[in-house]
N, C-alpha and C positions, 0 to 999 in steps of 0.2 A: 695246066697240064697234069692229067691224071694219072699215078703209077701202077702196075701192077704188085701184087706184093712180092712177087721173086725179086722183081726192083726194089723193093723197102727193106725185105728180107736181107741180098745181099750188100746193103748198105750197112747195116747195123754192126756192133762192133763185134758183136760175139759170134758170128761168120765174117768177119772181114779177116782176123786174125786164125789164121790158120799152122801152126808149124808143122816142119815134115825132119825128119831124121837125116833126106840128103837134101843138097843144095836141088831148090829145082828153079823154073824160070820168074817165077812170082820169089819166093825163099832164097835171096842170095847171103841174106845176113846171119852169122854163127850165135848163137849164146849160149850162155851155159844154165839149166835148169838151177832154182837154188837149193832144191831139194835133192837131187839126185845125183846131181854134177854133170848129167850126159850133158854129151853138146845136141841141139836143133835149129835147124835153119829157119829166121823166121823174114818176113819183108821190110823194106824202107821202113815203115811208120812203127811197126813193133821195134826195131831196134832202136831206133832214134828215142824213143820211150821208156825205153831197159836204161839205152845211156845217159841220158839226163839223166834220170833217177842216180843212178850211181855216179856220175859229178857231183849231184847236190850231198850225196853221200847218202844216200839211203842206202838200206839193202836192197839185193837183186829183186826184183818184183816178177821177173818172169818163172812161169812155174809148169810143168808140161803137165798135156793132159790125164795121163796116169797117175801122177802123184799129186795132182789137184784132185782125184777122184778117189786115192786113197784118202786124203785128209779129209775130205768131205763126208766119206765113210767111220774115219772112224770118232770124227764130231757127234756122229750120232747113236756111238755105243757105251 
């Protein structure tokens, strides 16, 4: 069975995770960015992923997309 790439595309993990600012139907899980502190709503699989992480005790690993794009910014200055 052959896919199209919209199929491949939204399979991949870096469109699968999407957060949004309100709860929507996909985004019912809260968390809190580690760099900024806001809160964003992300789905099942990202939060289950945030919370393991923080059981095993890591730091938060989730990071929203603004402040993944400053830091990304200013790695390069």
């Amino acid at each position: 069975m052959t896919k199209v790439k919209e199929e491949l595309d939204a399979s991949r993990a870096e469109t699968a995770m999407q957060a949004s600012s309100y709860p929507t139907e996909r985004n019912q899980f809260d968390v809190y960015c580690d760099m900024c502190g806001e809160v964003f709503f992300v789905d099942e699989l990202t939060f289950e992923k945030v919370s393991e992480a923080l059981r095993e005790g890591f730091d938060n690993p989730f990071v929203c997309d603004d402040c993944r794009g400053e830091f990304d910014e200013a790695a390069y200055l």
